[in-house]
MARBAKOL-140603 format. One record per residue (C-alpha): residue number from 1; residue in one letter; x, y, z. Coordinates in nm, 3 decimals, decimal comma. Each point is the difference from the previous one (the first is absolute). Layout:
MARBAKOL-140603
+-----+------+---------+---------+---------+
! seq ! type !       x !       y !       z !
+-----+------+---------+---------+---------+
! NUM !    A !       X !       Y !       Z !
...
+-----+------+---------+---------+---------+
***
This chain:
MARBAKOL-140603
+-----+------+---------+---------+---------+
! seq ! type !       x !       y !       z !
+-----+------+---------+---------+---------+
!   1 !    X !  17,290 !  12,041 ! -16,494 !
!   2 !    X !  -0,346 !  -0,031 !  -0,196 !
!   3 !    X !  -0,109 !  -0,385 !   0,035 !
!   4 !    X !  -0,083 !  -0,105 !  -0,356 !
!   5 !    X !  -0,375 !  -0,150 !  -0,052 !
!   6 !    X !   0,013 !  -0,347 !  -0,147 !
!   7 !    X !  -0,240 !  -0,018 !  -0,339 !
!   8 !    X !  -0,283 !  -0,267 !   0,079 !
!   9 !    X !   0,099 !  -0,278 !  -0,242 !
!  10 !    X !   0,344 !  -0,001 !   0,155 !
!  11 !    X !  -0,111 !  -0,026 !   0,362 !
!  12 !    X !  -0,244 !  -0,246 !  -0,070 !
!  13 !    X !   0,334 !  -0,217 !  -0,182 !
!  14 !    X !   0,187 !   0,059 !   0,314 !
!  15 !    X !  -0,297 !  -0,100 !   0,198 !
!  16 !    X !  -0,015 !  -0,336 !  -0,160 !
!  17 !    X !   0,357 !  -0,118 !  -0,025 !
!  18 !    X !   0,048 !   0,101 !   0,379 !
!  19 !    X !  -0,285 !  -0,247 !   0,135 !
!  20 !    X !   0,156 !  -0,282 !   0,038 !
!  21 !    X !  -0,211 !  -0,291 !  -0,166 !
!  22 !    X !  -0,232 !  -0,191 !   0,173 !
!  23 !    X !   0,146 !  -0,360 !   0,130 !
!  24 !    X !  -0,040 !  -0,273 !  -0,203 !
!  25 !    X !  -0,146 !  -0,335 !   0,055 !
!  26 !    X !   0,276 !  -0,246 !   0,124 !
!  27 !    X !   0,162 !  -0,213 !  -0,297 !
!  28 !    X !  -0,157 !  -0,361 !  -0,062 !
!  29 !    X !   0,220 !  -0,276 !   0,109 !
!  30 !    X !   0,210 !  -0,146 !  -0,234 !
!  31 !    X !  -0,117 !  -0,398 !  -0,063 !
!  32 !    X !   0,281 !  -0,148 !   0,222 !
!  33 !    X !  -0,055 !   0,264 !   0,250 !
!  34 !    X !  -0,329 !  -0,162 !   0,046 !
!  35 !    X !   0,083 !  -0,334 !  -0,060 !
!  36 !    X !   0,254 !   0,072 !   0,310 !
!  37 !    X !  -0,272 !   0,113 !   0,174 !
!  38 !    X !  -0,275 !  -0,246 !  -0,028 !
!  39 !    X !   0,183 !  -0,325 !  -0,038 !
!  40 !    X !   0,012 !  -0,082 !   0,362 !
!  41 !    X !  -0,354 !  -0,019 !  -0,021 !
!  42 !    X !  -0,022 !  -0,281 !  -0,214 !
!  43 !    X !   0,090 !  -0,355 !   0,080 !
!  44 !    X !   0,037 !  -0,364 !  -0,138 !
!  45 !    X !  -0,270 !  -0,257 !   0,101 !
!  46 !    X !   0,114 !  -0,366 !  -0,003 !
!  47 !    X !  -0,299 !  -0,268 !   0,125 !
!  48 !    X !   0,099 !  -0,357 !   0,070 !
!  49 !    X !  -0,186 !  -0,368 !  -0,001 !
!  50 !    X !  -0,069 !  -0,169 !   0,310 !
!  51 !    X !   0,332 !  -0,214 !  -0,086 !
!  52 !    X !   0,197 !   0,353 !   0,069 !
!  53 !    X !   0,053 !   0,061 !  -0,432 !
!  54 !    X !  -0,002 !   0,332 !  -0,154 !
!  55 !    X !  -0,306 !  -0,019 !  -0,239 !
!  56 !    X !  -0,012 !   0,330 !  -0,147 !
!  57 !    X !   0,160 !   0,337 !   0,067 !
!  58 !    X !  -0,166 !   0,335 !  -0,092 !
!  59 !    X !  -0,008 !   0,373 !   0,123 !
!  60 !    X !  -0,159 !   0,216 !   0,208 !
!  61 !    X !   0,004 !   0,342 !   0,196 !
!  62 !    X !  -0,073 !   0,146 !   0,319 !
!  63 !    X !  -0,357 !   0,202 !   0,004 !
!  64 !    X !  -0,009 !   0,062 !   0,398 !
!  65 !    X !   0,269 !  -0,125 !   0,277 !
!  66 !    X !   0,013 !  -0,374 !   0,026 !
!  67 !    X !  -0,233 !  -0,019 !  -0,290 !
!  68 !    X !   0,108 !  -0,104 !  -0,364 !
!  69 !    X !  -0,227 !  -0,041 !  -0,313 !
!  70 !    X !   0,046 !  -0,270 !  -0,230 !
!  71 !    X !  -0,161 !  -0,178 !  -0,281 !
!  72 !    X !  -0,252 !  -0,297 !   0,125 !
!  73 !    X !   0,137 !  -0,241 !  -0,254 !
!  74 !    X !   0,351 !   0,025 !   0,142 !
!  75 !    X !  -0,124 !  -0,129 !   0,344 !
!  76 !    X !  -0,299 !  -0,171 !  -0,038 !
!  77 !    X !   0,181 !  -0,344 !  -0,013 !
!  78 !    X !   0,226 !   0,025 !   0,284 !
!  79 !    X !   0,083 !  -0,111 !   0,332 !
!  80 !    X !   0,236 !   0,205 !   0,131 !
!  81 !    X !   0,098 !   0,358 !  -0,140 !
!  82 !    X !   0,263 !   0,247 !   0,041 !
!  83 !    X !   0,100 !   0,353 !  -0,127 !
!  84 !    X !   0,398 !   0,123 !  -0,053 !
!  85 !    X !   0,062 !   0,393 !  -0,018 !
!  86 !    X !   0,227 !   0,097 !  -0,254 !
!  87 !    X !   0,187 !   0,285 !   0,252 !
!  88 !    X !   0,369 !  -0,085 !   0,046 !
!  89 !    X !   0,040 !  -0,382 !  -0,042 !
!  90 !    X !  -0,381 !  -0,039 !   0,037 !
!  91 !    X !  -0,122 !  -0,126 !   0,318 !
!  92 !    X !  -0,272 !  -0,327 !   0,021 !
!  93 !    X !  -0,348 !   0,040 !   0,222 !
!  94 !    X !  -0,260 !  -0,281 !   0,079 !
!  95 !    X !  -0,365 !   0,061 !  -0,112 !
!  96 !    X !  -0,196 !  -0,009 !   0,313 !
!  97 !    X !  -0,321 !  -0,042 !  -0,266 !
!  98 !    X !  -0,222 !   0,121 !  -0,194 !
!  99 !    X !  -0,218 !   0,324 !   0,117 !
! 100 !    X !  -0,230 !  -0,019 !  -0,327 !
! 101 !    X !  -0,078 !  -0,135 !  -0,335 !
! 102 !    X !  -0,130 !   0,128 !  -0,328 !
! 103 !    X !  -0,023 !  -0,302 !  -0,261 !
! 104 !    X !  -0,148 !   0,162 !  -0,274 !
! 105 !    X !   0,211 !   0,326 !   0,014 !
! 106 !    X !   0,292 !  -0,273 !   0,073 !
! 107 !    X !   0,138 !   0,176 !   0,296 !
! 108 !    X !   0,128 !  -0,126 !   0,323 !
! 109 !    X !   0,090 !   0,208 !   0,281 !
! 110 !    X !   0,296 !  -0,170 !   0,270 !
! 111 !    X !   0,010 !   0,050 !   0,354 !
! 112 !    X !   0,417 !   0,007 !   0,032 !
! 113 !    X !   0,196 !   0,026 !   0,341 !
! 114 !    X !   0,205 !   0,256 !  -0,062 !
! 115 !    X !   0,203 !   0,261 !   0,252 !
! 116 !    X !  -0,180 !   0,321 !  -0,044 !
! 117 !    X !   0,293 !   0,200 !  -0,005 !
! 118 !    X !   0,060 !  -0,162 !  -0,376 !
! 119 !    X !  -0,367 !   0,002 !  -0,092 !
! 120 !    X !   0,064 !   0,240 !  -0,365 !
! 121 !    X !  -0,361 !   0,070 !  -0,150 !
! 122 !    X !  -0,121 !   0,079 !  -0,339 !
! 123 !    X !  -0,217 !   0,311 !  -0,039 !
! 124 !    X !  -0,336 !  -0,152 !  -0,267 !
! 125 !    X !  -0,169 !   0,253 !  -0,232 !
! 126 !    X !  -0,313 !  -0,053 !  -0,139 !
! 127 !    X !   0,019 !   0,212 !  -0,274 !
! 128 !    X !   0,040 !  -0,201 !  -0,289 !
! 129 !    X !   0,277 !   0,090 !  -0,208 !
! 130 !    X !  -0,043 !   0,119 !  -0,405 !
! 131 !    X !   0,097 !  -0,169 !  -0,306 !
! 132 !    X !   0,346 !   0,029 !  -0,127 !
! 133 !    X !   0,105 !   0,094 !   0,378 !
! 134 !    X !   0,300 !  -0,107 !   0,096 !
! 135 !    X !   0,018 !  -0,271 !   0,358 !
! 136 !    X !   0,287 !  -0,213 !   0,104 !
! 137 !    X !  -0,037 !  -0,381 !   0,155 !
! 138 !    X !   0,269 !  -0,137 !   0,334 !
! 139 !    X !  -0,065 !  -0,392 !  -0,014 !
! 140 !    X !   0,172 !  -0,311 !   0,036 !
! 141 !    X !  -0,030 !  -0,122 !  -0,339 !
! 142 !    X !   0,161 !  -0,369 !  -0,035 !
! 143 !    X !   0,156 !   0,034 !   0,383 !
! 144 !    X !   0,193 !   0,318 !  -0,099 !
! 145 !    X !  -0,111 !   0,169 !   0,306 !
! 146 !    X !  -0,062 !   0,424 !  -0,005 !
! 147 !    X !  -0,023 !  -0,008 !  -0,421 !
! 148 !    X !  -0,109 !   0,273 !  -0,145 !
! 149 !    X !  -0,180 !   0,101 !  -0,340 !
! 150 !    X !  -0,127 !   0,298 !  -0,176 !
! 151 !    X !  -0,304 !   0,089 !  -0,241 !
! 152 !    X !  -0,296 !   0,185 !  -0,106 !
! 153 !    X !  -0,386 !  -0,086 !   0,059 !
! 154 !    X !  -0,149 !  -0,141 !  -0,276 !
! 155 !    X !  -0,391 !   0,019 !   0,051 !
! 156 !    X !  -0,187 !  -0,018 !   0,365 !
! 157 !    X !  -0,340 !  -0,205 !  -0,053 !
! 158 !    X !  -0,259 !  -0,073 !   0,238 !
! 159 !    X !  -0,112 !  -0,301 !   0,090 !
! 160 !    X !  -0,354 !  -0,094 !   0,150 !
! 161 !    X !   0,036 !  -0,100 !   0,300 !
! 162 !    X !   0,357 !   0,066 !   0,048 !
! 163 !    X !   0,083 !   0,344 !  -0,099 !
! 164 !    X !   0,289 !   0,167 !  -0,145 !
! 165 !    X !   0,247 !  -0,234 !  -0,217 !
! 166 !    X !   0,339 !   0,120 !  -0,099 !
! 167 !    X !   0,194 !  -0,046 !  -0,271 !
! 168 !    X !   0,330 !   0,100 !  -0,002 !
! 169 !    X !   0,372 !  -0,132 !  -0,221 !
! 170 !    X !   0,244 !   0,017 !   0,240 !
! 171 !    X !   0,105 !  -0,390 !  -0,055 !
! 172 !    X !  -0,086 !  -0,227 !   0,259 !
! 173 !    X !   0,095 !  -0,368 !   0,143 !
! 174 !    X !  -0,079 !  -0,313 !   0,179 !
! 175 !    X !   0,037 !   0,126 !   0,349 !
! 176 !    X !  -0,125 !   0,330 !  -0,059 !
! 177 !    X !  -0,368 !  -0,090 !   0,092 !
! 178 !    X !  -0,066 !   0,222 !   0,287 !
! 179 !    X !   0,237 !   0,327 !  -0,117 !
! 180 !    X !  -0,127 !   0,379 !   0,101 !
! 181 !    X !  -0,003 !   0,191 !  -0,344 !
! 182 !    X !   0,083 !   0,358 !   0,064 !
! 183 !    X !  -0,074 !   0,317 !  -0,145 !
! 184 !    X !   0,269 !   0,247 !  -0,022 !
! 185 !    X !  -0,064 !   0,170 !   0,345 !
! 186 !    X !   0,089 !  -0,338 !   0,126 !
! 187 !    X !  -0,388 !  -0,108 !   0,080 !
! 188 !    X !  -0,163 !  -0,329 !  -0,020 !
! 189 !    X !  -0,268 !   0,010 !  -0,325 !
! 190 !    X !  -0,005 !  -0,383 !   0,008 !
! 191 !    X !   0,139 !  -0,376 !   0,070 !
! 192 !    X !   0,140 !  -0,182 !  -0,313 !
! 193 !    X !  -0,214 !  -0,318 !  -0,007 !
! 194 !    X !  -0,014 !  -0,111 !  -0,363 !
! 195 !    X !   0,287 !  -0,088 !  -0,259 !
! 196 !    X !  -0,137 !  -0,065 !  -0,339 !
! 197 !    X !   0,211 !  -0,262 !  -0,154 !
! 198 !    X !  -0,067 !   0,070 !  -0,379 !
! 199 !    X !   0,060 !   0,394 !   0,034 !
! 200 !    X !   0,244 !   0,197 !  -0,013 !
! 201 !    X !   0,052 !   0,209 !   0,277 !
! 202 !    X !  -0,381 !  -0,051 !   0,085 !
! 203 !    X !  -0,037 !  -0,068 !   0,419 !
! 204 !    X !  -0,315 !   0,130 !   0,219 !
! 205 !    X !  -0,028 !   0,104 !   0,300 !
! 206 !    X !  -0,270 !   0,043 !   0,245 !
! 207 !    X !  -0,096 !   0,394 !   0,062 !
! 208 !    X !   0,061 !   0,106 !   0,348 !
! 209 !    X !  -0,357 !   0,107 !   0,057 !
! 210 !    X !  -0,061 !  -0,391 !   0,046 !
! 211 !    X !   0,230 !  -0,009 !   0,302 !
! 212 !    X !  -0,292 !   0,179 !   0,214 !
! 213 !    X !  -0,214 !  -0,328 !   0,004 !
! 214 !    X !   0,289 !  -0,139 !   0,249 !
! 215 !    X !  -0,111 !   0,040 !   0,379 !
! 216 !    X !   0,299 !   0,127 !   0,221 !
! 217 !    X !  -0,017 !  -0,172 !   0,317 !
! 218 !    X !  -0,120 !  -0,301 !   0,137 !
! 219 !    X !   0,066 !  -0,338 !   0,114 !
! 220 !    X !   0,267 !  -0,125 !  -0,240 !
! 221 !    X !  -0,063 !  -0,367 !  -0,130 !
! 222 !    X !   0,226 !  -0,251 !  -0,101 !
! 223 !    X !   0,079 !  -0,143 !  -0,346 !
! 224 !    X !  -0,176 !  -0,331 !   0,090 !
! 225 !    X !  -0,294 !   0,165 !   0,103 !
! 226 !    X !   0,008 !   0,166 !  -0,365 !
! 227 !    X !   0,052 !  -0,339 !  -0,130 !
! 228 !    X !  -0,310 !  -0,136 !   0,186 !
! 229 !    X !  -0,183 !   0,288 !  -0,134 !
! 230 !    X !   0,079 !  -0,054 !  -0,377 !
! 231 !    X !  -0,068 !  -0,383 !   0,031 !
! 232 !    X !  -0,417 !   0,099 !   0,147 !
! 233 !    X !  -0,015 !   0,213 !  -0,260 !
! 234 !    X !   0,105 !  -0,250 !  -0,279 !
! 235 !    X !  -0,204 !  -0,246 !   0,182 !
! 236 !    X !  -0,316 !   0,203 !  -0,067 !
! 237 !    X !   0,056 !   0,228 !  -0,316 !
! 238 !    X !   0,282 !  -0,195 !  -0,202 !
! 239 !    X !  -0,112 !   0,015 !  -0,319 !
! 240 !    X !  -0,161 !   0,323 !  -0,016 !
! 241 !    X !   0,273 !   0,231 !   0,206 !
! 242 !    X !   0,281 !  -0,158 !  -0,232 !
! 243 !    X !  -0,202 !   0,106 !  -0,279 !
! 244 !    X !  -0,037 !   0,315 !   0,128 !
! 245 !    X !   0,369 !   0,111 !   0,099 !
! 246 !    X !   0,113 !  -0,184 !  -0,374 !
! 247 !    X !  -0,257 !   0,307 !  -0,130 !
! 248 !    X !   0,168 !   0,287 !   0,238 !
! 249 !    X !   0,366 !  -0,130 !  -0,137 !
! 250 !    X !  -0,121 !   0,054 !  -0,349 !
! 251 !    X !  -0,161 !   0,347 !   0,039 !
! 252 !    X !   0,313 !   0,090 !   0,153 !
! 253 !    X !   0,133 !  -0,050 !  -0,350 !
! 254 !    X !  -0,287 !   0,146 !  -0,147 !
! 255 !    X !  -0,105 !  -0,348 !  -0,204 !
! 256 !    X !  -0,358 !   0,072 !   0,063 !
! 257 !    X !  -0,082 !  -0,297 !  -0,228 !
! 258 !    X !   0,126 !  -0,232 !   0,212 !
! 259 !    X !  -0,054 !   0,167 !   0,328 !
! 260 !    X !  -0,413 !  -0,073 !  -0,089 !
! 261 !    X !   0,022 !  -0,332 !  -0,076 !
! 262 !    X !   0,124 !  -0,052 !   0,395 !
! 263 !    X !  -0,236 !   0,234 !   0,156 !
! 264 !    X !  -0,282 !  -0,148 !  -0,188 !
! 265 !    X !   0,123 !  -0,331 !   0,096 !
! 266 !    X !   0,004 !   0,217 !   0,403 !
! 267 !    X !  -0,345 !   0,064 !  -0,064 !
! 268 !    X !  -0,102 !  -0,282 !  -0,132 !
! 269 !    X !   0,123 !  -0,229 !   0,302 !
! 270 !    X !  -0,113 !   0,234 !   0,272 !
! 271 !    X !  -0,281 !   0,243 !  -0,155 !
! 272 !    X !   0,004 !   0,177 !   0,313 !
! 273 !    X !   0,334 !   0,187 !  -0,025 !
! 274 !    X !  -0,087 !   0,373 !  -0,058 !
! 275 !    X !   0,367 !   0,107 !  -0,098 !
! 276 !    X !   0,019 !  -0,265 !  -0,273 !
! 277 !    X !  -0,324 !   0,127 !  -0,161 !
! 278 !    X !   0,180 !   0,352 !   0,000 !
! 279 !    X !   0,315 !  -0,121 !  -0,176 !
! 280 !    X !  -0,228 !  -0,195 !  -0,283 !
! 281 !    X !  -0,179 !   0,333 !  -0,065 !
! 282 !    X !   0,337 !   0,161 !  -0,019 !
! 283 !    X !   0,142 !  -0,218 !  -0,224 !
! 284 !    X !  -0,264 !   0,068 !  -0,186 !
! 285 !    X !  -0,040 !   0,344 !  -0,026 !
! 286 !    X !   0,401 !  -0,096 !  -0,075 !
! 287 !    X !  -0,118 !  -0,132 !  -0,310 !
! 288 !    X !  -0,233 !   0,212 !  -0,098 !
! 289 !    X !  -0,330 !  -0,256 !   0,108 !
! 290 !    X !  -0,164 !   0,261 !   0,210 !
! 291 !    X !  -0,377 !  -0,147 !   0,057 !
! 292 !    X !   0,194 !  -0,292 !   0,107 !
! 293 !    X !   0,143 !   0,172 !   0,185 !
! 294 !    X !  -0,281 !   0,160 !   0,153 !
! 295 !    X !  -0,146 !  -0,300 !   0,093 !
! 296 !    X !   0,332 !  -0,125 !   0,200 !
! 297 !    X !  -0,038 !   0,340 !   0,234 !
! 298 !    X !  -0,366 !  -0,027 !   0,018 !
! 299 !    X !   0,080 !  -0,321 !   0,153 !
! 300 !    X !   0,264 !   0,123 !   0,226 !
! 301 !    X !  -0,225 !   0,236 !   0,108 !
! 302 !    X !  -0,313 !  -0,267 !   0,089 !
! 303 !    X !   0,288 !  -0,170 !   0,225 !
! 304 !    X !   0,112 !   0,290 !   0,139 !
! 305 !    X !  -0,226 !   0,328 !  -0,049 !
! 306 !    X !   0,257 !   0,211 !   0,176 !
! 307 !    X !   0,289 !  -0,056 !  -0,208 !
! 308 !    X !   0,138 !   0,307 !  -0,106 !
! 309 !    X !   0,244 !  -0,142 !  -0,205 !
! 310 !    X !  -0,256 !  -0,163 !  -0,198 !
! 311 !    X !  -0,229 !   0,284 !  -0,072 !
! 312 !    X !   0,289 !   0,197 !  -0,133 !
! 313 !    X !   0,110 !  -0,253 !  -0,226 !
! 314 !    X !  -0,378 !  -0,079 !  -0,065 !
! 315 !    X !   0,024 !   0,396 !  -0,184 !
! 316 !    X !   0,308 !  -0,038 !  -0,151 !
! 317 !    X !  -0,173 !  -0,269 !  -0,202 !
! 318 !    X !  -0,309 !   0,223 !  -0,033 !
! 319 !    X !   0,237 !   0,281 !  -0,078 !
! 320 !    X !   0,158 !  -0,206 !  -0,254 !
! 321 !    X !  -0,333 !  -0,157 !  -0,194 !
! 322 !    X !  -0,122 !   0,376 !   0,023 !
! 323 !    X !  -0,241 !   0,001 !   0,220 !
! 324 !    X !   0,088 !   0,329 !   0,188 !
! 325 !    X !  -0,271 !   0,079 !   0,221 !
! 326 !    X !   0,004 !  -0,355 !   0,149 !
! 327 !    X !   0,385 !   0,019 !   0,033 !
! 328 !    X !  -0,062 !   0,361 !   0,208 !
! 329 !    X !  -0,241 !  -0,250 !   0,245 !
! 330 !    X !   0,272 !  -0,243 !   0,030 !
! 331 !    X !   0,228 !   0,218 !   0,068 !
! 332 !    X !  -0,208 !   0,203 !   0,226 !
! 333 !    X !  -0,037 !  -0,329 !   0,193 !
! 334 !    X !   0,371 !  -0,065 !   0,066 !
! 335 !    X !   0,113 !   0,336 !   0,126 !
! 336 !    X !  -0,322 !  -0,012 !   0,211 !
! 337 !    X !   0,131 !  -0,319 !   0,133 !
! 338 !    X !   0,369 !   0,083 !   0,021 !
! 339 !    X !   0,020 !   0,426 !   0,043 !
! 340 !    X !   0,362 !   0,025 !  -0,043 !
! 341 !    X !   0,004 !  -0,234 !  -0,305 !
! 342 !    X !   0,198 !   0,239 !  -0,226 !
! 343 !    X !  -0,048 !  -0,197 !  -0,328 !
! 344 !    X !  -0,386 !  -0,005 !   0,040 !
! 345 !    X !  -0,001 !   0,368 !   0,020 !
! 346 !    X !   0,217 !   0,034 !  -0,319 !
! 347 !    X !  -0,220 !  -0,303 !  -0,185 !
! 348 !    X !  -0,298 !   0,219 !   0,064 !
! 349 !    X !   0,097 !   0,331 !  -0,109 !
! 350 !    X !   0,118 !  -0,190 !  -0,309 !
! 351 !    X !  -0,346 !  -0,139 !  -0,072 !
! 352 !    X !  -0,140 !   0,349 !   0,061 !
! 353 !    X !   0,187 !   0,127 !  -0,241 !
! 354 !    X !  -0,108 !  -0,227 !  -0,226 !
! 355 !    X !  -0,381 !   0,104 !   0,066 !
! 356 !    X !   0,061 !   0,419 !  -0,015 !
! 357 !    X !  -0,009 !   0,047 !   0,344 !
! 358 !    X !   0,342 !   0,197 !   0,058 !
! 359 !    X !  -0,123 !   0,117 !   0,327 !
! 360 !    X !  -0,047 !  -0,321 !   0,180 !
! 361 !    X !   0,319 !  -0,093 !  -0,163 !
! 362 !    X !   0,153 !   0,281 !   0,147 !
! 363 !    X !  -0,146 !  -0,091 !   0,390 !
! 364 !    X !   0,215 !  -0,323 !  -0,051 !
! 365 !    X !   0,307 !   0,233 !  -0,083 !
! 366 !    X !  -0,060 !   0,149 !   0,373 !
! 367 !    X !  -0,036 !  -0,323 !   0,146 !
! 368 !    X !   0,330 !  -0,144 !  -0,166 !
! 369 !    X !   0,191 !   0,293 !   0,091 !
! 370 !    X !   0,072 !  -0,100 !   0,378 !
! 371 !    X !   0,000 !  -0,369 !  -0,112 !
! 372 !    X !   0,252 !  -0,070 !  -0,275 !
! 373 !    X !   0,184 !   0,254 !  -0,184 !
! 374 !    X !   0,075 !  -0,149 !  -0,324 !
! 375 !    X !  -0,334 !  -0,106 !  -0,107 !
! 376 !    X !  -0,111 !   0,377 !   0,113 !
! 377 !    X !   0,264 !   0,088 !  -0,266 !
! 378 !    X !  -0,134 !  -0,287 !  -0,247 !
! 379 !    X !  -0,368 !   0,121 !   0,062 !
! 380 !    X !   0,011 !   0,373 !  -0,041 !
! 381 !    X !   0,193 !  -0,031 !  -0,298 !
! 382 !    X !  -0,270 !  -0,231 !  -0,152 !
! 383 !    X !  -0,269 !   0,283 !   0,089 !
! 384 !    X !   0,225 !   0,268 !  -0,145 !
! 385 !    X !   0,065 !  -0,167 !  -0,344 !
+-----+------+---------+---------+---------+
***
């Protein structure tokens, strides 16, 4: 029997509907899949007076066993403080104390007693998350414990001094102070720390980037060793550190008028405070006042003459009054200072662009492609237009 030849087109048809397809990429969990699965994670936090009152009640969420992150403003009045799992009927744990502090960034990170074997953790990204992405929120919004909400980013701004602020819509309470917002691979971008009261569906919340500045380990102090703490520092910087924190709460909410009349007042009560000198020359540049603005860095910079953060702002404001070449030194300055500084690298290839030199604009390309990924994207498609 003669064995018939199969033409070429047709074997090469059989060829490719007989191998089977390559696998494909497991299916994204469904929201309450990963609601299910990162809830126990997240817990209630209830402080008390010294007469044994609850005083306020927020959120918060496990970032390593035994170890929950919080907002500071939640905590920073009480005596006693405990955290309640929302697992089952929820289960109630004694804050041994407090392992560290961040005022400005208003984060608080608890020392809890709690059996290992039920110590759930949250997995942080700091990739920050694109506009119009969606994230969910689990809180305890008005003492309705393991709440959860859905909604988009709105804008991610950054903040001198403090980094990466979020704003997002999924609605938000009293109580939710403290909440992990999550991306949709059930990561933490951020903590929900702001409610704005004449918005609609207009909260912040801190960028998880910010949660680095917390030290791990340590001695763990106690809440009236915090409150000890915050009455020396009122003692000696009252007027001036009030000022100053009323200026961060309004550049959260981007009122940049009003944020400069406090640091200015900062600066003007204790001239020697470097980072209020950089958020008066960002306002500025904010409102379009750049040799003010220039002066405010310059004397950031005669405080402190290794501030990166200050000569990278200092060429922003160069960048923006057009004065390229001196915006290249500043920037030049601050990635000297701070090498992995991924913004200073994309600054600079911006302001060579802006002379004609592609090809030093291109070197900061290479440098920003091991560094940060999306303003390697943002930067090579500036060079290419």
């Amino acid at each position: 029997m003669l064995k018939r030849k199969l033409p070429p087109w047709l074997a090469l048809l059989v060829l490719f509907v007989c191998v089977p397809p390559p696998q494909q990429a497991a299916a994204e969990e469904s929201l309450p899949e990963l609601i299910r699965r990162v809830k126990p994670a997240v817990v209630s936090v209830i402080t008390y007076n010294s007469k044994g009152e609850v005083t306020v009640t927020g959120s918060g969420f496990f970032v390593r066993p035994g170890q929950v992150l919080t907002n500071f403003h939640v905590i920073e009045a009480a005596s006693r403080v405990e955290i309640r799992t929302f697992e089952g009927k929820g289960k109630t744990y004694p804050v041994a104390g407090l392992i560290d502090v961040d005022e400005e960034g208003d984060l608080a990170l608890l020392g809890v007693e709690v059996p290992a074997e039920r110590a759930r953790v949250l997995e942080t990204t700091t990739v920050m998350p694109e506009e119009g992405e969606r994230i969910f929120v689990i809180g305890n919004p008005l003492r309705l414990e393991g709440s959860v909400s859905d909604g988009i980013i709105s804008a991610v701004r950054e903040v001198p001094s403090l980094g990466k602020i979020i704003q997002i819509t999924a609605p938000i309470s009293h109580g939710n102070s403290g909440s992990p917002v999550f991306n949709m691979k059930g990561r933490v971008v951020g903590i929900v720390t702001i409610r704005v009261m004449n918005g609609q569906n207009i909260n912040l919340a801190m960028g998880s980037p910010r949660f680095a500045v917390l030290r791990e380990g340590g001695r763990p102090f106690s809440f009236e060793e915090l409150a000890a703490r915050s009455r020396g520092a009122l003692r000696t910087e009252s007027i001036s550190e009030w000022s100053y924190r009323s200026g961060l709460e309004s550049l959260w909410l981007g009122n940049y008028d009003s944020a400069l009349g406090y640091f200015e007042s900062a600066v003007n009560k204790n001239p020697n405070r470097v980072e209020a000198w950089i958020q008066v020359g960002f306002c500025k540049v904010k409102q379009g006042k750049t040799q003010d603005a220039i002066r405010a860095f310059q004397q950031a910079l005669r405080l402190r003459p290794n501030s990166y953060e200050a000569h990278n702002k200092l060429g922003d404001a160069y960048y923006y009054a057009g004065s390229y070449y001196k915006a290249v030194e500043s920037y030049k300055q601050a990635v000297a200072l701070r090498p992995d500084l991924a913004e200073g690298y994309y600054n600079l290839g911006l302001a060579y662009l802006e002379i004609g030199d592609r090809a030093a604009a291109a070197a900061q390309v290479r440098a920003l492609k091991e560094l940060d990924a999306e303003l390697h994207k943002k930067l090579v498609n500036e060079i290419e237009r």
